[in-house]
N, CA, C and O atoms as a GROMACS GRO file, in nm:
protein
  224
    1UNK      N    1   0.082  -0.120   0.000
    1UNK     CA    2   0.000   0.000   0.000
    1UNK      C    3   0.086   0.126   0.000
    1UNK      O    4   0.035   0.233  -0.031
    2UNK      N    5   0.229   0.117   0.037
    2UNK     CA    6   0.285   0.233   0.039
    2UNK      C    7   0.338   0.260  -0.108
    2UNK      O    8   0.303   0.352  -0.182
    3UNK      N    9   0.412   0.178  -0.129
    3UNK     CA   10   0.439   0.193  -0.261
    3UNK      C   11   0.409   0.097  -0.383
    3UNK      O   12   0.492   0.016  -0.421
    4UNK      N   13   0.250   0.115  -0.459
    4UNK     CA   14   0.240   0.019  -0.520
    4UNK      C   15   0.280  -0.028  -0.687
    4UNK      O   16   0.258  -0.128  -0.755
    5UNK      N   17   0.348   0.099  -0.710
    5UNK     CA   18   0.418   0.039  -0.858
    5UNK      C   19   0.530  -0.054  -0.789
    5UNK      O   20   0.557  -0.149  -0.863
    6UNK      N   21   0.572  -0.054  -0.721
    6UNK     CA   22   0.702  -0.165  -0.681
    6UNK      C   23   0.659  -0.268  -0.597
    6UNK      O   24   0.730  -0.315  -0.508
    7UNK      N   25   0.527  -0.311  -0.626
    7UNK     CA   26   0.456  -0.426  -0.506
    7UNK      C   27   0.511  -0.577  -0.594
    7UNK      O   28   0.522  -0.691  -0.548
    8UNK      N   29   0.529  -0.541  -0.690
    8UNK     CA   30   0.583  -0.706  -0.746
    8UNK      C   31   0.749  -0.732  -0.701
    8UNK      O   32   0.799  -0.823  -0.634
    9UNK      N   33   0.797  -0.641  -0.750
    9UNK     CA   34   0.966  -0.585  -0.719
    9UNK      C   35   1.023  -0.658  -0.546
    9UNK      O   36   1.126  -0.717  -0.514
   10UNK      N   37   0.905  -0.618  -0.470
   10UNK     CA   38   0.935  -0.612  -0.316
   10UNK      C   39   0.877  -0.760  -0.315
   10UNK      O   40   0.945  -0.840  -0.253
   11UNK      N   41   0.765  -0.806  -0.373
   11UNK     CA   42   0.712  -0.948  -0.318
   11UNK      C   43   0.840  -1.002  -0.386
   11UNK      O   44   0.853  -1.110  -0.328
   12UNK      N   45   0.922  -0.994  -0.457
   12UNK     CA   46   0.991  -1.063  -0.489
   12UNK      C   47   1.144  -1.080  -0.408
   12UNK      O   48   1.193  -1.185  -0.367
   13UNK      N   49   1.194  -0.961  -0.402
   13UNK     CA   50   1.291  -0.953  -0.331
   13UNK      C   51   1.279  -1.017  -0.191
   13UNK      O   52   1.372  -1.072  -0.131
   14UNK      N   53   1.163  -1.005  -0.150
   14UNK     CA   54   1.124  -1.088   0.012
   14UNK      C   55   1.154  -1.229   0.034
   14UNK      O   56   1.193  -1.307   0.121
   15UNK      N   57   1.100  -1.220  -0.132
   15UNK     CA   58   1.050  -1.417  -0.124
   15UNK      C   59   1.229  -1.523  -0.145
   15UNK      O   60   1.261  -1.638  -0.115
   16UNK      N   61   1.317  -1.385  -0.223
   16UNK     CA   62   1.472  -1.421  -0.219
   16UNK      C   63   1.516  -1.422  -0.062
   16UNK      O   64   1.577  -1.513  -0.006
   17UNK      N   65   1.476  -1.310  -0.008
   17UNK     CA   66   1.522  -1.266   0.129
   17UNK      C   67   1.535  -1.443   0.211
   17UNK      O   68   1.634  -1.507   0.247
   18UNK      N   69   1.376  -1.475   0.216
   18UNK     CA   70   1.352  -1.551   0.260
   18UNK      C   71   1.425  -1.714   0.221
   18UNK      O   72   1.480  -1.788   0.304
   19UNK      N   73   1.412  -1.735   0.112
   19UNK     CA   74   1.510  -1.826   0.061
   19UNK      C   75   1.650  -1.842   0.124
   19UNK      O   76   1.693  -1.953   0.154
   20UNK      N   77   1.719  -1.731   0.142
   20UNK     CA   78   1.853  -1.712   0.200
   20UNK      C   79   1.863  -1.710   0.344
   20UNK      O   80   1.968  -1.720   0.407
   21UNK      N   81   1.727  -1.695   0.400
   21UNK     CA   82   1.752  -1.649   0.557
   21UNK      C   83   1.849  -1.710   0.626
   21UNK      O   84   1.876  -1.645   0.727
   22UNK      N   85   1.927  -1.829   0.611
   22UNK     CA   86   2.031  -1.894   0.711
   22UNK      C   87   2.138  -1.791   0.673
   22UNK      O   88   2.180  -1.706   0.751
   23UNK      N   89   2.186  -1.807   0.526
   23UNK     CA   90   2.296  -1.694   0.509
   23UNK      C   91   2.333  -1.563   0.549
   23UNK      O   92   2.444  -1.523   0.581
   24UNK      N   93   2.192  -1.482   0.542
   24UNK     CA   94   2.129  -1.393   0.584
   24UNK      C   95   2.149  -1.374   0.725
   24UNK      O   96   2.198  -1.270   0.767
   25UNK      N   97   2.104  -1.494   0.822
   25UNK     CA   98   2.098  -1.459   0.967
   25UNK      C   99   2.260  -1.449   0.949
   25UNK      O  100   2.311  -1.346   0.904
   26UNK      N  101   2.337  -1.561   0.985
   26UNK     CA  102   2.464  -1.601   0.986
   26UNK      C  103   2.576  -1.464   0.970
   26UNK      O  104   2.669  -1.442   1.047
   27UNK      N  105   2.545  -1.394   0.866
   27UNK     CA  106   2.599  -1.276   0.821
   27UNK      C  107   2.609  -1.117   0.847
   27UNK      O  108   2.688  -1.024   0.840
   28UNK      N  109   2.433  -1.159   0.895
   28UNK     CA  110   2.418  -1.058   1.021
   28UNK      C  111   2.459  -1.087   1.132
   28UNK      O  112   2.539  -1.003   1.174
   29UNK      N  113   2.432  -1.202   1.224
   29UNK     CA  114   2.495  -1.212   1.350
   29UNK      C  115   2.659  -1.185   1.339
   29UNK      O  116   2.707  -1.143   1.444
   30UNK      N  117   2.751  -1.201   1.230
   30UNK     CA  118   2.879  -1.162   1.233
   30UNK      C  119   2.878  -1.015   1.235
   30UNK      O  120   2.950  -0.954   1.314
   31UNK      N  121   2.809  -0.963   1.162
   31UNK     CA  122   2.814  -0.844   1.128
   31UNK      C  123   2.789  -0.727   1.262
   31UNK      O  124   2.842  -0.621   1.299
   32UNK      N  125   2.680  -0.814   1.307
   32UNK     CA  126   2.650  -0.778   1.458
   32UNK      C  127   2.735  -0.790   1.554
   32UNK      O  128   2.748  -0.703   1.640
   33UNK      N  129   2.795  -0.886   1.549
   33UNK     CA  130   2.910  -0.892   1.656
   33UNK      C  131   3.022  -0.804   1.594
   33UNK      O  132   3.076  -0.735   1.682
   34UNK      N  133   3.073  -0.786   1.470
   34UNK     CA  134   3.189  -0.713   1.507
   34UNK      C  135   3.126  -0.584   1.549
   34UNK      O  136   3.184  -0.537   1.646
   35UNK      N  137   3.021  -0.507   1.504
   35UNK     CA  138   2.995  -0.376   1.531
   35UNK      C  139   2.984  -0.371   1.671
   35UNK      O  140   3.063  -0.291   1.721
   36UNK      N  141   2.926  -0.418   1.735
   36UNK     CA  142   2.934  -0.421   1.896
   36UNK      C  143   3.031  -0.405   1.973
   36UNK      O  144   3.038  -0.347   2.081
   37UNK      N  145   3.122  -0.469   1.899
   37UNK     CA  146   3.262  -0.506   1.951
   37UNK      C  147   3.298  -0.361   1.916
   37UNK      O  148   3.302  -0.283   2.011
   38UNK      N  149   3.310  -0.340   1.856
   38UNK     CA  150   3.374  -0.172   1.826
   38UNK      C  151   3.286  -0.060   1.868
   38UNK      O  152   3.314   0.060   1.864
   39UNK      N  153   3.199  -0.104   1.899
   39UNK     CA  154   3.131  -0.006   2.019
   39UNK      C  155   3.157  -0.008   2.096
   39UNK      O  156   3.154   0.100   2.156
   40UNK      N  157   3.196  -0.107   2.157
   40UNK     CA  158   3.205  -0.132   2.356
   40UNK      C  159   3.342  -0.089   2.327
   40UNK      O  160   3.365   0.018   2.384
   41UNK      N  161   3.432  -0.129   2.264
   41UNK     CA  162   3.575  -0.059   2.258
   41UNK      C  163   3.579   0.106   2.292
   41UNK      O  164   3.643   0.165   2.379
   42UNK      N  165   3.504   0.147   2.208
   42UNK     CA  166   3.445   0.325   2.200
   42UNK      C  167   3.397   0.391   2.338
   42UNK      O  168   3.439   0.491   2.396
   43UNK      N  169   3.287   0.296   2.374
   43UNK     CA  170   3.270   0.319   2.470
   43UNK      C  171   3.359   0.292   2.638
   43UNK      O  172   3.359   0.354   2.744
   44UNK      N  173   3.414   0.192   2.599
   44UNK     CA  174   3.484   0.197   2.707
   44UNK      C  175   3.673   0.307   2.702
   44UNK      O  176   3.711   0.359   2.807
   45UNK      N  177   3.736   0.318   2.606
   45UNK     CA  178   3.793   0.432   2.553
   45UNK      C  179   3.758   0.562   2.630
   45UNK      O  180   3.839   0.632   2.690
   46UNK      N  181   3.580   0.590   2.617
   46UNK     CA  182   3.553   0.713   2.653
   46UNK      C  183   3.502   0.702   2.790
   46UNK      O  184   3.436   0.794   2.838
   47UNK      N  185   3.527   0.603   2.852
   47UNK     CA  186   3.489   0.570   3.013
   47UNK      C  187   3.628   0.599   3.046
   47UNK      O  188   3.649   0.686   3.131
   48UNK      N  189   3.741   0.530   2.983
   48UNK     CA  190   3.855   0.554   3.018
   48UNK      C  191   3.927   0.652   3.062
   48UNK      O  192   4.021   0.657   3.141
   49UNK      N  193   3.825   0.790   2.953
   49UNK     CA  194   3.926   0.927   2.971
   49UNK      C  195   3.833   1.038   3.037
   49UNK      O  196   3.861   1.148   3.083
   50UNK      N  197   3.700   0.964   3.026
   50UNK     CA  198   3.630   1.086   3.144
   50UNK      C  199   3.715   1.009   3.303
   50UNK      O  200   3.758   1.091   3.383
   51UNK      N  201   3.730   0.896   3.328
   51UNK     CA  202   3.779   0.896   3.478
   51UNK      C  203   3.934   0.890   3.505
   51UNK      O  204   3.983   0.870   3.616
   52UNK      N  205   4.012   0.912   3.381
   52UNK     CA  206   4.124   0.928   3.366
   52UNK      C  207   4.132   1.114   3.394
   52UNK      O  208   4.214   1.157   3.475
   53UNK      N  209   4.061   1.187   3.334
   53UNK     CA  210   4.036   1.324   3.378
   53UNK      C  211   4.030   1.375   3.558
   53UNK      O  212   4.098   1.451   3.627
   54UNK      N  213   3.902   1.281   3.585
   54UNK     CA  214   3.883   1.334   3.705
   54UNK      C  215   3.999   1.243   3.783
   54UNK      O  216   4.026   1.330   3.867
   55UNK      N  217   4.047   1.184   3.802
   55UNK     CA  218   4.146   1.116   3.935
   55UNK      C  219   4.263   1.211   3.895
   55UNK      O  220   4.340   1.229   3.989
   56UNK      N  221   4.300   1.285   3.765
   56UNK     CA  222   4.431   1.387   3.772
   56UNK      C  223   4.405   1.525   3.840
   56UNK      O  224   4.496   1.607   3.850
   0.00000   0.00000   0.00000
């Protein structure tokens, strides 16, 4: 209903989506884990230097 000149386009691409979903999950959960991982790095970095600030 949102976009219906591309309603065949999207049923289709879904129905691939779906076909692949193991690859799909698999690729995301990596994908997911490294980004996390380089968040908590970031974040802990910037935990590091706000209490690295205050104890000087």
């Amino acid at each position: 209903m949102v976009i219906p000149g591309y309603a065949a386009t999207l049923t289709e691409q879904v129905r691939v989506f779906l076909e692949h979903r193991k690859a799909v999950g698999s690729i995301g959960f990596l994908v997911m884990l490294f980004f996390s991982s380089v968040a908590f790095s970031i974040l802990g970095k910037a935990i590091s230097a706000v209490f690295s600030q205050v104890s000087s």
